[in-house]
N, C-alpha and C positions, 0 to 999 in steps of 0.2 A: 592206711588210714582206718581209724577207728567206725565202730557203729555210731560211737558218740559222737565222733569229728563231722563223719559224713552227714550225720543229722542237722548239727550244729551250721552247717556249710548251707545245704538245704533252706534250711530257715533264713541264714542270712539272705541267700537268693528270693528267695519268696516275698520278705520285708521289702527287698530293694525294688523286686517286679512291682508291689504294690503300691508303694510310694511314685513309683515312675507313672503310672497307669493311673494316680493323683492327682499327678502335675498336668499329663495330658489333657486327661478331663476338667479339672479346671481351669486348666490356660488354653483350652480351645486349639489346640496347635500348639507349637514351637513357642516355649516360652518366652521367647529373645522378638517376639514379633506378637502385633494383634492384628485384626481385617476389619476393616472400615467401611462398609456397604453405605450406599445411599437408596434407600428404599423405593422411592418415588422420583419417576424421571418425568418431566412432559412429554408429550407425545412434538414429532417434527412439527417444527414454525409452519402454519397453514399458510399455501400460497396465497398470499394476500392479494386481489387487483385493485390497480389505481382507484381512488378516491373521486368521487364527488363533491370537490370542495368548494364550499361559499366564506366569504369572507363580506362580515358586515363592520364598518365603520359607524360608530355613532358621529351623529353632525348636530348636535344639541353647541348652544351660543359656548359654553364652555369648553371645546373642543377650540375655538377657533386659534387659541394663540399656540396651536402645535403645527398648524399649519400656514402663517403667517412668515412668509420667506423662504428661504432654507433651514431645513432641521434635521437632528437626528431623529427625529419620529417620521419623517418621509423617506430617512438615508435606510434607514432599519426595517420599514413597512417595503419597501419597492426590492431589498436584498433579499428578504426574508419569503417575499412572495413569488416572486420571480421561481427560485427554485423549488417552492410548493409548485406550482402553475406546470413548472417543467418536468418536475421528478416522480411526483404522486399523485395529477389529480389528472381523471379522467373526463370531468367537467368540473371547468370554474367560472364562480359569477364572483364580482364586487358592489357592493350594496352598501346605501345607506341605512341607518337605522333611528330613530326616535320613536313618535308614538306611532309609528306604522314603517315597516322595508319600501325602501324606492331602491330598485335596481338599477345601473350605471349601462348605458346602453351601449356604448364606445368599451368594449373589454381589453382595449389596448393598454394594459397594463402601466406600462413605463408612463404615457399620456397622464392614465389618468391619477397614479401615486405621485409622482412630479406637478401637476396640475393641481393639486390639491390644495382649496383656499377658503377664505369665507365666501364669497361668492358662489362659490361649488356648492359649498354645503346649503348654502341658504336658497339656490336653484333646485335644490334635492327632496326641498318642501318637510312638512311636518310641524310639528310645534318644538320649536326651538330655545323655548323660555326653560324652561327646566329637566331636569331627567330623572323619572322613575325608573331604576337598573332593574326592579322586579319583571317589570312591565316589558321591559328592552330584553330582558334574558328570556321572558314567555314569549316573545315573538321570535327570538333565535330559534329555540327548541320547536317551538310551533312548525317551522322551515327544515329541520335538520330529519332526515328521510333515516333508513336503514346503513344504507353505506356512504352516508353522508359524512363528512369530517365539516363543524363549522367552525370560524375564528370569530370573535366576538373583540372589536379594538376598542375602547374607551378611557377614561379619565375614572371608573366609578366612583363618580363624588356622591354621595346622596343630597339629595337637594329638600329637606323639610318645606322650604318654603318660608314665606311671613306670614311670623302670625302664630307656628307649629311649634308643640312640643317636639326639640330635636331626637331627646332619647327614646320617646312612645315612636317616632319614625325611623329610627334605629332597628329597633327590637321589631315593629312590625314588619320592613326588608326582610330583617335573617328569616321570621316565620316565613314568609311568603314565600321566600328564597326556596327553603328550605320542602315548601311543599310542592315548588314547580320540579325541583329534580329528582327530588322521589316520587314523583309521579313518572317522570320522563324515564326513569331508574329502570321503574318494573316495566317499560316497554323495550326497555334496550340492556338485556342482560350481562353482557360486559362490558359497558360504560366507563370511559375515563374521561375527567376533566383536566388541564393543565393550566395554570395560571404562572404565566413569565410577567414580573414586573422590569420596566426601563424606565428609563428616564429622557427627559427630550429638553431643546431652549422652549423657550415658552414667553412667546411676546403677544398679548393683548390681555383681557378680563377675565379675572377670577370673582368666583360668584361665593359670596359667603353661605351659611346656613340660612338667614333673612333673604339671601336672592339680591344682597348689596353687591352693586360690582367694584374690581379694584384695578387698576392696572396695574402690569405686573411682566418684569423684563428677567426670567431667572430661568432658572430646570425645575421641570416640575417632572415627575412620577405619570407615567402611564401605563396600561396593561394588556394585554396578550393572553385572550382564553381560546383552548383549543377545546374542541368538545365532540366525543364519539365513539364507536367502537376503540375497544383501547388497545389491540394491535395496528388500526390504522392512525389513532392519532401517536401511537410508538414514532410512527416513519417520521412524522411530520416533527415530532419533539424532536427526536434525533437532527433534524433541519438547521437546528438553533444554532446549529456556530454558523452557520453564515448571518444571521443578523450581524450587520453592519453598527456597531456602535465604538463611542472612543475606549480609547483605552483603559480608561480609569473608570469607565462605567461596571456597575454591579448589576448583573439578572439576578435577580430571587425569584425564585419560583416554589409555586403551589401544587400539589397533584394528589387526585384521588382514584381510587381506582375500584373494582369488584372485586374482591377478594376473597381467603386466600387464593394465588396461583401459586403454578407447581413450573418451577425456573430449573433451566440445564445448570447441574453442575455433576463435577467431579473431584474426590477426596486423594490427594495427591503428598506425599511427607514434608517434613520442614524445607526438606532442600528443593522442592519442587520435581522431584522426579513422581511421573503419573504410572501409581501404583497404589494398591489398598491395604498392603502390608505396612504396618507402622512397625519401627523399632522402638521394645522396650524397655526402659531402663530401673528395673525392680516394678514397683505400681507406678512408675511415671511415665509418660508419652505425651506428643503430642502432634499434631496433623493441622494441613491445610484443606480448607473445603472451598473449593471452588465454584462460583458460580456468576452464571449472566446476567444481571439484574439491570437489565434496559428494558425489559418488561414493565417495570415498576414504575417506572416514569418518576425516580427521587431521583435528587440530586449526590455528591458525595458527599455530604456535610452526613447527612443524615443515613445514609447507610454505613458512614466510620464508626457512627458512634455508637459503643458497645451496648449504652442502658436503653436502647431503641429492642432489644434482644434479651428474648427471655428461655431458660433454656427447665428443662422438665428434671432433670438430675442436678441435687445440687454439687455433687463430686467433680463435675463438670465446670469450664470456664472459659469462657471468651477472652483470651492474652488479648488481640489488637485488630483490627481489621484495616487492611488498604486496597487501595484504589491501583488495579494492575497498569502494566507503560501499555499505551496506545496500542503496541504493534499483535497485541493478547487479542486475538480476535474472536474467539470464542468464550471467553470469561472477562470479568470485568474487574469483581472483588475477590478479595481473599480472606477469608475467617479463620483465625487461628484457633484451635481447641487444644484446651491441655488440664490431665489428670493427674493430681499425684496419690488418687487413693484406690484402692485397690477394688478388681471389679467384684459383686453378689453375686452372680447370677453363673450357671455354667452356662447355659444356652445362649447366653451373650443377652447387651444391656439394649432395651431402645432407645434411643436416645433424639430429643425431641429440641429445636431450635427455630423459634419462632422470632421472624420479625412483626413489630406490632404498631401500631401509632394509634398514640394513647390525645394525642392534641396536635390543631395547627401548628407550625411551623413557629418561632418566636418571631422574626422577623415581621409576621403579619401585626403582632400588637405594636411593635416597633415602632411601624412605618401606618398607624394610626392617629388621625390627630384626633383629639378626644373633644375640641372644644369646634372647630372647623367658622371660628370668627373673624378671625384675625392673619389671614397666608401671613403677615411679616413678624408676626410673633416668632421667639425662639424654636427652631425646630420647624417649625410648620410649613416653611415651606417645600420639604422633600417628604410632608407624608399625607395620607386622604384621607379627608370624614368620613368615616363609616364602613371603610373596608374592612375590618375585621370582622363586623356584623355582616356583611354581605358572602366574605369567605367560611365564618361561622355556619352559616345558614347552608351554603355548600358540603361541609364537611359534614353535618349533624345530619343531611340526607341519606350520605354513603354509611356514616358510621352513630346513628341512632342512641346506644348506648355508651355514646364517646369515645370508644374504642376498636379497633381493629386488628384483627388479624391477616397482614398483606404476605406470608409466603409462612411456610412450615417445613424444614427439613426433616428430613426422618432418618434417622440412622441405625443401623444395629453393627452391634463393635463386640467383638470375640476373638 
């Protein structure tokens, strides 16, 4: 071989060593594969002890056609409490509520959820003509200690009265509202509220926005606030499939929470094998992130949906998100991500996935009556005056500038 050859040979080795030592460095590894870190993990689930739970029933005149017979708002209160009572409370009381708590002295549960009537209520004392929910939720929180869980049951109808401008009493609830739990807020650092709406038969009087009554034989809308440290009222949401209701019944549900939290997950390939090597295919790949989101106290409506999720690279994309089978006991959802463009950076990309909520749930304007005159008007009887102001007024506490940020993935991908 030549000086020339051997030189020539040389150089081509040298070319190919540096293009090879290219590729390394900017593919981070093995080109055929990238590594999916999850930055931020929580720290293990604090062992939580049983709850101190109160459960208050408003017993204002409106109340009483839920209780009038048998119902699914006694089938669904006496399932529902029953294994609160057994599972998670370390002490439990049941209480009336209106314009002051009267506590039920007999705690025999079944007695006194089965027992439950106008009678009952109107022995339970208070002023019964109307109901200020501002007023009735200041007295909840007023009761609800440090490791307190409390439930809060009502009808929240707002009741202006005769005589009231309904919307100046609208707008003033959500302020009110809005100041008792941010107040209650900054004393209880991780705070969650949940709000399950049902529905029940409903035989006696319906009180218009004037305080007209109507009689009225149909289902009417009730609701379920849970309120407290938000790993204990975790246990207690998680509860909710034993509510007893029919078939056909819908829970919608409300929940807020302190946020962001930092939720278990792990980034696993398409096919679900649990591994951080992705395979890939020229600048395309794409990965499963998994995580637990019973933390969050949302339902799956809203953690499928992609535009709830906003992500810090736009290269990046949310393919689909679902809801894992029951028997996944450690993860819940699954977030699909996928690239087809190629990575900047050699050090590898951060890559940033936030869940956010930007507004109430839609269901809450839904299930609004806007005029609250007429229960036999179209629509109106499956929805309640003023509840969107009242759950407004909730949500504007926790999230002030309208919006939120309830979890942040972090990622670094190389």
């Amino acid at each position: 071989m030549t000086d020339k050859s051997k030189m020539t040979l040389i150089i081509s080795v040298a070319v190919l060593l540096l293009i090879f030592c290219l590729i390394k460095c900017a593919g981070g590894g093995d080109s055929n594969t990238i590594t999916v870190q999850v930055l931020e993990q929580p720290k293990s689930n604090p062992d939580i002890s049983k709850s101190d739970v109160n459960v208050y029933v408003e017993n204002s005149g409106s109340m009483d056609g839920y209780v009038n017979g048998p119902t699914s708002f006694k089938d669904a209160l006496y399932s529902y409490l029953q294994v609160i009572k057994d599972n998670e409370s370390n002490k439990f009381t049941f209480n009336y509520v209106n314009t002051s708590v009267h506590a039920v002295q007999n705690q025999d549960l079944r007695n006194v959820v089965k027992n439950l009537n106008t009678s009952s209520f109107i022995s339970a004392g208070g002023d019964r003509t109307s109901s200020d929910i501002a007023n009735v939720l200041k007295l909840v929180l007023d009761n609800t200690k440090k490791n307190d869980v409390s439930l809060l049951v009502s009808d929240f109808i707002l009741s202006p009265g005769k005589g009231k401008n309904a919307s100046d009493y609208e707008n003033d609830q959500k302020v009110t509202i809005r100041g008792l739990v941010s107040d209650f807020k900054k004393k209880h650092t991780d705070l969650a509220i949940v709000v399950l709406q049902l529905y029940s038969e409903f035989n006696g009087k319906y009180y218009n926005i004037q305080d007209e009554p109507k009689s009225i034989k149909d289902k009417r809308p009730y609701y379920i606030w849970i309120i407290g440290d938000r790993n204990r009222v975790s246990k207690i949401w998680e509860d909710r499939k034993y509510l007893r209701v029919h078939d056909d019944d819908i829970i919608r549900e409300f929940a807020v929470i302190t946020g962001p939290v930092k939720l278990k997950s792990v980034v696993v390939d398409k096919f679900g094998k649990k591994n951080n090597l992705i395979e890939k295919k020229m600048n395309s790949y794409d990965f499963q992130l998994r995580v637990d989101c019973r933390p969050l106290l949302l339902d799956s409506i809203y953690l499928k949906d992609v535009n709830n999720y906003k992500l810090n690279d736009e290269n990046y994309k949310i393919k689909k998100i679902k809801v894992l089978k029951d028997d996944n006991e450690d993860y819940t959802n699954s977030i699909l991500v996928y690239t087809n463009q190629p990575r900047r950076m050699t050090g590898g990309e951060k890559v940033s996935i936030k869940l956010n909520c930007s507004e109430p749930p839609a269901w809450i304007n839904d299930c609004n009556d806007d005029f609250g005159m007429d229960v036999s008007a179209k629509g109106a009887m499956s929805k309640t005056f003023g509840i969107k102001y009242i759950l407004q007024g909730v949500y504007d506490a926790f999230y002030p500038n309208g919006k939120g940020t309830l979890v942040d993935y972090k990622l670094n991908i190389k």
